[in-house]
N, C-alpha and C positions, 0 to 999 in steps of 0.2 A: 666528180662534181655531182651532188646529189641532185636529183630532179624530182623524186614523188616518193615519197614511202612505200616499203613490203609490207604483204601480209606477216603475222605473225612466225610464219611458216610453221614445218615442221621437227623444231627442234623438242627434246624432251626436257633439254634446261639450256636455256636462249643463253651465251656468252652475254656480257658484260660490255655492249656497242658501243665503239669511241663516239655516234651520235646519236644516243642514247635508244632510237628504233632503226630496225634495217631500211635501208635504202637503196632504191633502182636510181644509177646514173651515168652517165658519160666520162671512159677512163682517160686519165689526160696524165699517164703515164707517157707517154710519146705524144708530146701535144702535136705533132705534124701527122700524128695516126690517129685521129679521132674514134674510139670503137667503145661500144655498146656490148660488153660480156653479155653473157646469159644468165638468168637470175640464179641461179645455182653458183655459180662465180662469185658475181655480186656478194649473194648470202658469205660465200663459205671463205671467199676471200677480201673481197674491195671492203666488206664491211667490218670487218675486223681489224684489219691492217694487218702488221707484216706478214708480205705477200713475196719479199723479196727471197727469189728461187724459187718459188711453190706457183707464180705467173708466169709467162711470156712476154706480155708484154710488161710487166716490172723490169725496167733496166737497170743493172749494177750499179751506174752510176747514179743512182737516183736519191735526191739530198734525203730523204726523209722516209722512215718505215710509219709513223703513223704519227697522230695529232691526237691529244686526251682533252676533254674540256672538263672544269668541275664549275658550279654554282658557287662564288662566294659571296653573294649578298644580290636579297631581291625587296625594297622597298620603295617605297613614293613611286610607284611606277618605273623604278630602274630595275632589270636584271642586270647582276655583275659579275661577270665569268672571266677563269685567268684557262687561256691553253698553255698546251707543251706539246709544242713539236720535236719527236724521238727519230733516232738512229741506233743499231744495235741495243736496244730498250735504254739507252741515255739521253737526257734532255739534250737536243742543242738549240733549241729557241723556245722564248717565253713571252708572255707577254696576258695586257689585261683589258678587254673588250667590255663596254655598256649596248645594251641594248633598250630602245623606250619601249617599251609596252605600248602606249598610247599611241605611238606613231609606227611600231611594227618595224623598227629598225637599228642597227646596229648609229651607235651615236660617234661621233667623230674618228669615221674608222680610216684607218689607214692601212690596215693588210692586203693583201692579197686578193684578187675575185673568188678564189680557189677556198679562201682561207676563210671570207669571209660569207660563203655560201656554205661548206662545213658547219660554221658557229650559227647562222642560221637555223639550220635543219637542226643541231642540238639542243638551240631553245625551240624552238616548236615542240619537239621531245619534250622536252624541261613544263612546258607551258600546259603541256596537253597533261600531265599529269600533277600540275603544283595542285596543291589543297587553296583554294581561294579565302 
């Protein structure tokens, strides 16, 4: 669950972040375990995705190794991004989210808290560097 963006850090070439800048957040890998990695973690795993085996707390059974977001259309004040939530690097959910610029919010959402606080933090990313 993202809560405040990382520095830059120190990478020599930054991977390619499923939300688009690193972020410090709350792992909800075991939602009855609430824990707070260490930004080194964070960086080198929660923010990358598949962490499955290379974590502890990542469980086996856990439906999803990561979520990708792409930008497919930003006009009259809509952002319009499609995700894909992955397993073994295969889609197994999709789906297509608005967001209002003017109101600062995802438009008739219906996913997830989890889901919809990810796409979130990807447009802030998206926002903080679009060419106005």
């Amino acid at each position: 669950m993202p809560l405040r963006t990382l520095d830059g850090g120190s990478w020599t070439h930054a991977p390619r972040l499923p939300l688009g800048d690193p972020y410090y957040g709350t792992c909800l890998a075991r939602p009855k375990e609430l824990f707070d990695p260490p930004e080194a973690v964070q960086r080198d795993l929660c923010n990358c995705g598949y962490a499955r085996g290379r974590c502890d707390h990542f469980t086996d059974d856990a439906a999803a190794d990561a979520v990708r977001f792409s930008v497919t259309g930003d006009e009259s004040g809509i952002v319009r991004l499609v995700y894909i939530i992955e397993k073994e690097h295969a889609p197994i959910e999709h789906g297509v989210l608005e967001y209002s610029v003017a109101e600062s919010q995802l438009v008739n959402d219906r996913t997830s808290e989890l889901l919809a606080s990810q796409a979130r933090a990807f447009l802030e990313s998206y926002l903080r560097r679009r060419v106005a």
